[in-house]
N, C-alpha and C positions, 0 to 999 in steps of 0.2 A: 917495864919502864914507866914510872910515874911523867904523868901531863904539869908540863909546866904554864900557871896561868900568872899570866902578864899581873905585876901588883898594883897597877894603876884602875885594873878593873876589877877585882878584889875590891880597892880600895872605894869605887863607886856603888859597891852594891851595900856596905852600908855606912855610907857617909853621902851625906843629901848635896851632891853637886851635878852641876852637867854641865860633861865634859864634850860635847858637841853640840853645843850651842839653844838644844831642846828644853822641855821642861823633862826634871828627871822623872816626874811619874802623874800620872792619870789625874789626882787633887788637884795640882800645882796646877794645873792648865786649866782645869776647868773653875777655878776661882780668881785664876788672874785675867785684870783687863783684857778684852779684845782690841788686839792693834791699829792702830790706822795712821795708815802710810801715807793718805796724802796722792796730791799729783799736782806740780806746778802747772798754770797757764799760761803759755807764750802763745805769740797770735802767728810765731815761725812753725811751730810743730805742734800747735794741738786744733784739732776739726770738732765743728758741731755733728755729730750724727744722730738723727733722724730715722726710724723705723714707722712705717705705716701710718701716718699723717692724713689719713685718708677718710673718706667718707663713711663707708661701711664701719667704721666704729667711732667714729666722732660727730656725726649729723644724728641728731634724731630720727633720722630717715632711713639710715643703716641698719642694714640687715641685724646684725649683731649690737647695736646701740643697747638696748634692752637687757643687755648679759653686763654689759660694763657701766650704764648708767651712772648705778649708785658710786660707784670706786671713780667716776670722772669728775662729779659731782666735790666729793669729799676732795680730792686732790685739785680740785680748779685746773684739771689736766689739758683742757684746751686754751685756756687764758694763760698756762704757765712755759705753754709751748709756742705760744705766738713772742711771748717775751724773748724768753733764748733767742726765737729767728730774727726779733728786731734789732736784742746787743749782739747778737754776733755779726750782723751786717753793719750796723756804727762802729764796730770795733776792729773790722778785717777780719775777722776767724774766716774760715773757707768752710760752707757746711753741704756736706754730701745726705742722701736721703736712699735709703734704700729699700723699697716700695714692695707690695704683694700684690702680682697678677697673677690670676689663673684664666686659662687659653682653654677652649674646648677639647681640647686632648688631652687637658691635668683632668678633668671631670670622667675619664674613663683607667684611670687607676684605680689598679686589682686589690690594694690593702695599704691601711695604713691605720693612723695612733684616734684615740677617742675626740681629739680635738679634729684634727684632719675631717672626720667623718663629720665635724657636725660642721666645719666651715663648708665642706663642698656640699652638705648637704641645707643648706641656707643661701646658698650659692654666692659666697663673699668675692669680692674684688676681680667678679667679671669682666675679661673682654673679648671682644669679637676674635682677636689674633694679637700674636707679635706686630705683627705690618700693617695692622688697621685700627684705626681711632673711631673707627665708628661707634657711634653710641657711648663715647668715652667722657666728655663731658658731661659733668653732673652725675655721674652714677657715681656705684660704689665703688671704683677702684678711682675714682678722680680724689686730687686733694680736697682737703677742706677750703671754700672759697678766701677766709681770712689769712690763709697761709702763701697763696698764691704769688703777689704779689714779690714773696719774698725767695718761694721757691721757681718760680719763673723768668726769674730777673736774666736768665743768662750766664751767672754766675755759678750758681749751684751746679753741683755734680749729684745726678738721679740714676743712679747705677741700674744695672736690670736688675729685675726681679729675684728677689727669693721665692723660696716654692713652698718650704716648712714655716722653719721659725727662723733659722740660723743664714749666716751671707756663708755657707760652704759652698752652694749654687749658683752663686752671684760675682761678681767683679767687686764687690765692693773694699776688702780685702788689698786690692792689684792698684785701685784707685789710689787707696790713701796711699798706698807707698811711692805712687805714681807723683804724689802732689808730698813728698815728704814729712808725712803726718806719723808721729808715732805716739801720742799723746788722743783719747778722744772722750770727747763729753757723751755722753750717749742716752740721749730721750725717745720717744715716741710712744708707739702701741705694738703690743699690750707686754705690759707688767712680766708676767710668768712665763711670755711664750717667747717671744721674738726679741722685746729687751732681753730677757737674760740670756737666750742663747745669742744672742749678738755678743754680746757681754763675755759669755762662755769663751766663745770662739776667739773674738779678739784678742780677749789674753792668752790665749792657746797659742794665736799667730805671734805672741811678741810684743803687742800693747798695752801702754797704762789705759785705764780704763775709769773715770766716773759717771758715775750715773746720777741721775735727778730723779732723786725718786719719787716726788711732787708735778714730774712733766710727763706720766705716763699714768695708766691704768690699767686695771686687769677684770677679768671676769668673775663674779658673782652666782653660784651655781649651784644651790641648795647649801650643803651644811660645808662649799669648797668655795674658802675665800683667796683667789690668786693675788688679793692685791697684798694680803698679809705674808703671804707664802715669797712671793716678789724681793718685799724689803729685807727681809731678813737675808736673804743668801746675797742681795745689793750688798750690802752691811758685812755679811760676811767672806765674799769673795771679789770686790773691785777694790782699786786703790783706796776708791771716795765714795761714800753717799751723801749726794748735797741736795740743799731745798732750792728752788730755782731762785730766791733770791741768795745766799752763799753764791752760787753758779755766777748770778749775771754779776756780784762784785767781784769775784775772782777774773772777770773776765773784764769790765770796763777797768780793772787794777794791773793787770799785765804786763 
């Protein structure tokens, strides 16, 4: 008994259409533009978020300063993240932050990835505990002092901690849903690690997602440039890749 094939796909294997909505073959895609979808900003459903804002890589006095330097430098990555937190406060956005502590019991973890090893072993965004602030201002897990002002206010939502890079450990996630956010801007540090898996995750969870990728940096590490590596999959996997000034007129335009 001969197989009966469907003639409409016959008909596509050679006549150059696509009939589900794809490109029909391998050239086609990879010579046509790359999309960009965009994301509207309303000040009802879209949040600033904030990754690692923090000392240890934004002071010259940070452990890790040294590794990101040059890519903070290049990017004006502290001057373009103080921006964002001042239009988002003139404008009503709601901006949540979602920080890296490590507790003396993450320092006795049996294995983990080439970055993990060198952050714990530089000892980045120590503290004494969950329940103690000892020693917490001015070190490396405190914010940057220019940002204070704005993440202190009482407003802001400072989720607990992540532990990697990504908020799958964190509340942060619970929060935005919590405050109707399904839209989010997403800057801080660092570039390759913790933006992008924030970035990963959220759209994973169901949000749009752009990124500024002028408000963040990455680490510099012989012939391994993260901040290059960073924009490209920005670029290729968020709604938006915007320069913080795009950002803040999308935002005072709302």
């Amino acid at each position: 008994m001969r197989k009966i094939v469907p003639c409409f796909f016959v008909f596509s294997l050679f006549v150059n259409v696509d009939l589900y909505g794809f490109y029909p073959n391998v050239a086609a895609a990879q010579t046509a533009p790359l999309p960009s979808p965009g994301m509207k900003v309303t000040q009802t459903n879209t949040a600033l978020v904030l990754t690692d804002p923090q000392n240890d890589f934004l002071s010259p006095k940070g452990v890790a300063w040294n590794l990101v330097k040059d890519s903070v430098a290049e990017n004006h990555t502290i001057e373009n993240i103080e921006l964002l937190l001042k239009t988002a406060k003139e404008n009503k956005f709601k901006v949540f932050v979602s920080p890296h502590y490590y507790y003396p019991y993450d320092q006795k973890w049996m294995f983990g990835g080439a970055m993990e090893h060198l952050m714990h072993g530089i000892h980045m965004y120590q503290r004494k505990g969950p329940l103690s602030l000892e020693g917490f201002k001015g070190s490396g897990a405190d914010f940057l002092d220019k940002y204070k002002p704005y993440i202190e206010d009482g407003q802001t939502v400072i989720t607990s901690p992540h532990k990697i890079f990504g908020p799958e450990a964190n509340d942060l996630v619970l929060q935005l849903r919590k405050q109707g956010i399904t839209r989010v801007i997403l800057a801080g540090m660092s570039g390759n690690l913790c933006i992008e898996s924030h970035m990963r995750e959220l759209i994973e969870q169901g949000f749009e997602v752009a990124v500024v990728h002028d408000a963040t940096a990455s680490a510099k590490i012989n012939d391994l440039d993260g901040d290059k590596a960073a924009k490209i999959n920005f670029r290729m996997i968020a709604s938006a890749s915007w320069s913080t000034n795009e950002t803040i007129d999308k935002m005072k335009n709302s």
